[in-house]
C-alpha positions, 0 to 999 in steps of 0.5 A: 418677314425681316425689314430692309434698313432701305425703308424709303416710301418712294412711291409719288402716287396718291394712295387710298387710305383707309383710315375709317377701316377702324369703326368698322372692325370694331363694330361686331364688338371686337378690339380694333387693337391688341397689345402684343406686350408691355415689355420694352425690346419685343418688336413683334414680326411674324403673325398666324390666326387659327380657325377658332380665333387663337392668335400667335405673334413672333418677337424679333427683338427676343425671340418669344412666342405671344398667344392671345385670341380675337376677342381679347386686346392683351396677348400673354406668353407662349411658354414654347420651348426650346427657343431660348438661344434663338435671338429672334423669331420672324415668320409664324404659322399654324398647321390645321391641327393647331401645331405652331411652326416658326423660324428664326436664325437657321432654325425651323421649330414645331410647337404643340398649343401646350408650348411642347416642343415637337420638332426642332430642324436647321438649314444647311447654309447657303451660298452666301453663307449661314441661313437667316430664315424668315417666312415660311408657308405650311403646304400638305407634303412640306414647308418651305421657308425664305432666307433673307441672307442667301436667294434660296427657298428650303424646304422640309417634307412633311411625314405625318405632320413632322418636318424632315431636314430642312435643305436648300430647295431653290436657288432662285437667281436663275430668274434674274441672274444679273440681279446681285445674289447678295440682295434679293433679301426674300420675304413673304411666302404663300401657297396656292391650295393645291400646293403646286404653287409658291409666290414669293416675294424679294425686297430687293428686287422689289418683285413678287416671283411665281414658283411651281413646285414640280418643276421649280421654275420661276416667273415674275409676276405682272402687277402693273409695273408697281413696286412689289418687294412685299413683307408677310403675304396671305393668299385666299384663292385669287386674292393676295393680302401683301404688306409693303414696307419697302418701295411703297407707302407703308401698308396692306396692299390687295390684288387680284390676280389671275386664275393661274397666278402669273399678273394680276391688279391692285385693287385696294390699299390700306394705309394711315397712322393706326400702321407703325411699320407694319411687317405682316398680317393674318385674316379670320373672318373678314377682318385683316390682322397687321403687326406693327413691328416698330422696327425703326431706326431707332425702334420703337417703345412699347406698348407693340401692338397689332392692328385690326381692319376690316377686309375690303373684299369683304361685303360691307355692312 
């Protein structure tokens, strides 16, 4: 979930901002903003939200880990270790038993909620050169994870819930060959249920790419011909939850899409002065969790906070 330095709203069209999301998700007495850290230089990344409300946040600027909960405005420390030579961690996800995976650099580490470190696994370089993993999706057999510096997908097998090497999986040029390899800058990634399907996304092509994991082969997927070079993507069914920092007016940006995944609309855009950069976003119970990274040039001061609103899709009181 790494920001390209190319950070122009080129967009010319009027865009729906929602800038009275934030009563809303305040309303069930729940904080419409939670402060990531107080400390300068954290620039928060990377976000995951469990079932019972337990939020995880990733530094850039540190590499840290912060924890918090729903229900509480500060987050703390996550004392994980293992990450002390990592400069900066991006993507964060939690597994259905509560172990945290996040990357950063060439490493893929797997915490315990005690901050134990279970596995630690680096990526093999790429044709470009070293891997600078950013994202990355937890299906039920593997993790595959984005590289910002190279246009491939690794992927690690799962065995009992520990990731094995984490390889090369797809080299994704083949979808665009004449596209410079250099520049497909890959972001987001997500997972359909079933794990048959990938969706990633490339800043650089400013496109979402649909992968099918038994075959490897990959299409782009149609939206109307909008920019869509997403940062950090939730996928809930049919609907596609992507934050757009690049080729857009910043914010978070709704589709629906097909039953297959191939096209689908933009239905709904959240935009305003509540988003500082936003890079990504988790969802537990109707409400929508963005990070405000502040990953400007220059960055930003503290206090680094994430933003809540609520879900359009959902139903409105």
């Amino acid at each position: 979930m790494r920001v390209t330095t190319r950070l122009l709203c080129l967009g010319a069209s009027v865009l729906l901002a929602v800038a009275g999301q934030a009563g809303t998700a305040g309303a069930r007495g729940l904080p419409d903003t939670y402060v990531v850290s107080r400390d300068p230089g954290i620039l928060p990344e990377g976000i995951a939200v469990e079932r019972d409300g337990t939020m995880y946040v990733s530094s850039d600027g540190t590499g840290r880990l912060f924890r918090g909960h729903v229900g509480d405005p500060e987050l703390r420390p996550f004392a994980a270790r293992g990450v002390d030579d990592r400069t900066g961690t991006l993507g964060v996800r939690t597994d259905h038993r509560g172990r945290v995976h996040s990357v950063g650099g060439a490493s893929l580490t797997v915490h315990d909620r005690s901050g134990r470190l279970l596995a630690s696994r680096t990526a093999q370089d790429g044709p470009l050169g070293a891997a600078d993993l950013n994202d990355l999706v937890i299906t039920e057999d593997a993790v595959y994870v984005t590289d910002w510096a190279n246009p491939v997908v690794h992927r690690a097998e799962l065995r009992h819930g520990r990731p094995g090497p984490l390889r090369p999986w797809l080299d994704i040029r083949g979808a665009s060959p004449r596209f410079p390899a250099q520049y497909w800058l890959l972001n987001g990634i997500v997972a359909d249920r079933a794990g048959e399907t990938l969706l990633v996304a490339s800043n650089g092509t400013e496109a979402l790419w649909r992968v099918d994991t038994a075959s490897r082969s990959v299409e782009q997927v149609r939206l109307g011909g909008e920019s869509f070079g997403a940062d950090g993507m939730v996928l809930r069914g049919r609907t596609l939850y992507a934050v757009l920092n690049y080729g857009a007016p910043h914010g978070v940006y709704v589709a629906e899409l097909s039953e297959d995944l191939r096209e689908g609309e933009v239905r709904h855009r959240i935009t305003g002065e509540r988003l500082d950069l936003p890079t990504t976003l988790a969802r537990h119970g109707c409400r929508l969790y963005v990070v405000n990274s502040q990953l400007d040039d220059p960055p930003g001061e503290p206090p680094y906070t994430v933003s809540a609103f609520a879900d359009p899709t959902c139903p409105q009181d």
